[in-house]
N, C-alpha and C positions, 0 to 999 in steps of 0.2 A: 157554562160560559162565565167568567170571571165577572165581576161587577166595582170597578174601580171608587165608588163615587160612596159606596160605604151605605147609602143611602135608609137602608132597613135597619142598620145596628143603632145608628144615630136614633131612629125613631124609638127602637125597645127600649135604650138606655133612658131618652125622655120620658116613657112609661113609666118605666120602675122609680122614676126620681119624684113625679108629680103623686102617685098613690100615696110613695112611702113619707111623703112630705104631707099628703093629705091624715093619712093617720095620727103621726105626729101632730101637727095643729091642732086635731081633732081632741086629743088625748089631753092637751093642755088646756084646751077650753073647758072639758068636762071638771079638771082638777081645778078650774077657779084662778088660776094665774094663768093667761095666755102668756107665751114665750114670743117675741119680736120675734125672735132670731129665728125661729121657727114656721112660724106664720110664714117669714121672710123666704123659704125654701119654695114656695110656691111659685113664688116672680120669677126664682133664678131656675126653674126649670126648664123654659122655653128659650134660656140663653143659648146664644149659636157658636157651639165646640169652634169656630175657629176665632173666636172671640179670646177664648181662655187656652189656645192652645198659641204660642207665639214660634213654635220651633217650624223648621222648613225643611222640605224633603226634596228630592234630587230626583230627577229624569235624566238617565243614560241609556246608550245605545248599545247594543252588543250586534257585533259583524254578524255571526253566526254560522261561521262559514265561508267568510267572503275570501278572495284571492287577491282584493285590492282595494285601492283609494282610501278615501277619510271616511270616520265617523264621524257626526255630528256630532256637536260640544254639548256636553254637560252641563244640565240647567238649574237652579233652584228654585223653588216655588212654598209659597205657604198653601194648609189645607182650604180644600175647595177651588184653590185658582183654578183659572179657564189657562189648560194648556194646548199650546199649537203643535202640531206633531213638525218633524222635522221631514222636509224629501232627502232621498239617499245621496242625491248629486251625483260623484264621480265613484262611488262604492262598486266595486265589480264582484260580480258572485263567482259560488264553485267555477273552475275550468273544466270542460266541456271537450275540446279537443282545437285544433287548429286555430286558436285562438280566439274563439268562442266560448263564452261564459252563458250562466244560467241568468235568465231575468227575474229583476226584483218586483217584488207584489204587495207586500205593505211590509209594513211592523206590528208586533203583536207579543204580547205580557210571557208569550210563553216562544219557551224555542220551539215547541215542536209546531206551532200552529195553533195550539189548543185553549187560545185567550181570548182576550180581548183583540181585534185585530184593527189596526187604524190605515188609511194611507194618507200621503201628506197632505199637510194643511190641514186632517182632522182635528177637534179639539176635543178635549175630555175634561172632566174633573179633579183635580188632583186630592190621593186621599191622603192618611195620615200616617201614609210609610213612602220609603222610596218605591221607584217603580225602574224597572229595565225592560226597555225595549227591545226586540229582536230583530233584524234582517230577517224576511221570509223570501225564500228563494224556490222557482221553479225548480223539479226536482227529474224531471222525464227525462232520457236520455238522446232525442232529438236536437237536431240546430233550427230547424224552423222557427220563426218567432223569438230565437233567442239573441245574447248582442255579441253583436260583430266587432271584428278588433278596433273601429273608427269608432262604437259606441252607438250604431243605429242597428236594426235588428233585419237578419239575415230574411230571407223571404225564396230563396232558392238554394236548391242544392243539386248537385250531377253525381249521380251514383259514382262516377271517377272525376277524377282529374279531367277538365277540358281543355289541354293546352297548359297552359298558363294560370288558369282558375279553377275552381269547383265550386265556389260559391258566390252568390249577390245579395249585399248589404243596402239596403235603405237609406239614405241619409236621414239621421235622428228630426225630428218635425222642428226645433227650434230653428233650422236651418233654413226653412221653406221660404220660399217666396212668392209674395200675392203679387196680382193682378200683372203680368208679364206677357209678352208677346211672344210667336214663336218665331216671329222677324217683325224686322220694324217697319220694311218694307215690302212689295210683292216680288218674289227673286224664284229661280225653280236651283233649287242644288238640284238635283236627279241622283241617282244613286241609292237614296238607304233604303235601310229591311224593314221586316216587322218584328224578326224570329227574335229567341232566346241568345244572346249574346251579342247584337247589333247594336247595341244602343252607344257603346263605345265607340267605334268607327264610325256611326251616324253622326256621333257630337262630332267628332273630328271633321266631317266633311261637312258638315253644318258651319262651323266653324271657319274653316278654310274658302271655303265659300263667299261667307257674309264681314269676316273680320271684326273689328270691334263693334260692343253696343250692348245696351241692358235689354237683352232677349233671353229667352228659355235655355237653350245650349249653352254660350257664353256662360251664363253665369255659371252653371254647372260645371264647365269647365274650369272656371277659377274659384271656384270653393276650394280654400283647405279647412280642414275640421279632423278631429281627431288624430292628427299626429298625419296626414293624408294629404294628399292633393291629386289624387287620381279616381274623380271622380266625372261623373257621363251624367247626361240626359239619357233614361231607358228608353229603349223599345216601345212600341206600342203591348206587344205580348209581354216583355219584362212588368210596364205598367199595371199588365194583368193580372201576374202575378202577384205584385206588391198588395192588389186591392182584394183577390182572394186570402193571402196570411199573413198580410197587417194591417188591414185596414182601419183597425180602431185608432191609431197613431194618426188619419187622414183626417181632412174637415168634409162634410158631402160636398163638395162641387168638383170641376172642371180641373182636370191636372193634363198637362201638355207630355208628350210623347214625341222622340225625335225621329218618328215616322213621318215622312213627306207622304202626301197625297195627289197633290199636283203643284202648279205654279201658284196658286190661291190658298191652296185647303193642306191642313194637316192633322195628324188625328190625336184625337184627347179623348178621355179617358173620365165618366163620371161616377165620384168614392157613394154618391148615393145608393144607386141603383148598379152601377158597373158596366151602364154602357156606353158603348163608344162610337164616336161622329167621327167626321171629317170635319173643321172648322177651318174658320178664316184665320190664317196664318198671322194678322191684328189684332185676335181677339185678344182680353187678356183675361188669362186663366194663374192655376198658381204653377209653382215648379219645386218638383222635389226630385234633388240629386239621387245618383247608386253608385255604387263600387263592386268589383269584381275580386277576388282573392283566392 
């Protein structure tokens, strides 16, 4: 593992400078004239290298493979600064296929994986050379878990084409929204599913239904994100998905499902544990959008 922070050379160099500075002293007190200048080598041992080192060294980022977006900018720093790692932001890894890309996983000194590895917001050391950083990218050949063309990560696939889609995307967690209702009032739409692909045609008849208002559906359905605006409240089984093969993206609580239950009750979905109620269609839980593709 690489060791950015220098920390052991620094200590041998201070070794060899305080002995060889001891000898020295030594040698001029035996001969009868101590040397100042000499003696003096003792004090400046335990001086701190970025004391006497004024030059500054650069943090860059290298894609590594990426298919898209920015790197982050080019920093400089003197030895020993506390540096903050950079997030990828809108960097898109290898393509995958249908518009799916590979996910990012930190950065790290070496391209292959083989360093020091950070994820953002980490901070390090800075030593007394440049340093580059790498994109580390998932490398499996899977969509599962990977991101979807809107930028939120895929959580289903259908071995074909179903219709019009073969896959469902997550909407990315910045998107989410707390404490929301799944009506604002007690109303029965009648109508939805629970299955694999209902969650569209539930928002729409939720929707149609209730008309305007900040509820779970609604919002869902006016999200744009990612270049997109065809985005649903899931299924209660779609929700089940999401919390089997992305759930670390979720917070543990209550997420609402555009499965009706009755006139009162609707069912959600909890990222703690993964089980699912019927609830007061008032209560308020969060909501996180999907897309189909």
């Amino acid at each position: 593992m690489m060791t950015l922070r220098g920390g052991k050379r620094r200590f041998e160099t201070a070794a060899v400078v305080v002995i060889a500075s001891v000898v020295l002293a030594a040698a001029a007190m035996l001969s009868g004239c101590p040397d100042a200048s000499l003696l003096g080598l003792v004090a400046d041992a335990d001086e701190d290298p970025s004391e006497t080192n004024p030059e500054t060294y650069t943090v860059s980022y290298n894609a590594n493979g990426a298919s898209g977006g920015t790197l982050p900018l080019q920093s400089s720093h003197s030895y020993d600064d506390e540096v903050w790692v950079s997030e990828a932001g809108e960097l898109r890894g290898p393509v995958l296929g249908f518009g799916i890309t590979q996910r990012f996983l930190q950065w790290n000194t070496q391209a292959d994986a083989g360093g020091s590895g950070y994820l953002p917001f980490e901070a390090f050391g800075m030593p007394d050379h440049d340093v580059t950083l790498y994109a580390i990218w998932t490398t499996d050949g899977g969509f599962i878990s990977k991101i979807g063309p809107a930028g939120g990560l895929v959580f289903f696939e259908h071995a074909e084409s179903n219709g019009d889609w073969r896959f469902l995307e997550a909407a990315p967690p910045e998107t989410e929204w707390t404490g929301r209702p799944w009506s604002e009032f007690t109303t029965l739409v009648d109508g939805t599913e629970i299955g694999i692909g209902a969650g569209e045609p539930n928002t729409q008849a939720i929707v149609g239904a209730m008309g305007d208002g900040d509820y779970a559906a609604k919002l869902c359905d006016d999200l744009s994100h990612g270049g997109y605006s065809d985005w649903f409240l899931p299924s209660i089984d779609e929700l089940n998905l999401m919390y089997h093969n992305v759930q670390w993206t979720f917070a543990p609580a209550f997420y609402w499902s555009s499965s009706e239950e009755n006139e009162g009750l609707a069912r959600a979905q909890k990222f703690n544990d993964g089980s699912r109620h019927p609830e007061s269609k008032t209560n308020a839980y969060r909501v996180r959008a999907a897309r189909a593709f």
